[in-house]
C-alpha positions as CSV (number, residue, x, y, z in Angstrom):
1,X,0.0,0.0,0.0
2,X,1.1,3.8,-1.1
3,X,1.0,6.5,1.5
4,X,1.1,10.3,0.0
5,X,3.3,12.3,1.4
6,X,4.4,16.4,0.9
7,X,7.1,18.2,1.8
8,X,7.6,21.9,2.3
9,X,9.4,24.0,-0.4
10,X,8.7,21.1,-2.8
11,X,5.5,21.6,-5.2
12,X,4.8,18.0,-5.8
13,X,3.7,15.2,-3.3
14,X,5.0,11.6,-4.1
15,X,3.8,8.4,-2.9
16,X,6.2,5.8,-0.9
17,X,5.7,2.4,0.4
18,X,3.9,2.2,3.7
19,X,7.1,0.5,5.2
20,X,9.1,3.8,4.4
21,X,6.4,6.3,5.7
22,X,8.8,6.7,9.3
23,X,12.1,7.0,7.0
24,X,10.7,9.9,4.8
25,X,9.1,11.8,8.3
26,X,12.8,12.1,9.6
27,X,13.3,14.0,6.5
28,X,10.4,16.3,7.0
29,X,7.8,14.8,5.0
30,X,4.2,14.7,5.7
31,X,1.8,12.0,5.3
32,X,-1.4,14.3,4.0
33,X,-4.8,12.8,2.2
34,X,-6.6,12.9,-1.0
35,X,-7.0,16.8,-0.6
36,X,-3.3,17.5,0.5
37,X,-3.9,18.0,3.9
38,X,-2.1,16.9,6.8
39,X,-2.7,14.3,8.6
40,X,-2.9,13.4,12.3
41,X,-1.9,10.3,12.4
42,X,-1.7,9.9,16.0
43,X,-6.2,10.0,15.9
44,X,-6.4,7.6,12.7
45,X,-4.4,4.6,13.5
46,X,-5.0,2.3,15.9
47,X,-2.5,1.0,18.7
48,X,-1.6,-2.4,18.5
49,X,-2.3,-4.5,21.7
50,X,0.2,-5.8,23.7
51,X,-0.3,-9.7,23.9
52,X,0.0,-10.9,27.3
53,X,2.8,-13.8,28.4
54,X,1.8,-16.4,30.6
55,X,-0.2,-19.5,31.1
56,X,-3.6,-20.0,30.4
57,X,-5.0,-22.1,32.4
């Protein structure tokens, strides 16, 4: 899956692998949606739950 992504000072948005969505934010990219805009990724994705260790008995 393709994430868009923008940058400032650069006109034109690309599209990277999801995989390399954290490389390109070090760089100063931003993932943005279908209109351009930013965003907030931190209220549109999900936590992953932490599995418990143990026995189940």
């Amino acid at each position: 899956m393709s994430v868009r992504m923008r940058h400032d000072g650069i006109e034109q948005e690309i599209e990277v692998p999801e995989i390399s969505v954290e490389h390109y934010k070090r760089s100063g990219w931003v993932v943005v949606d279908d209109d351009g805009q930013p965003i907030d990724e931190k209220t549109t994705t999900a936590k992953r739950r932490r599995r418990e260790t143990g026995d189940e008995s």
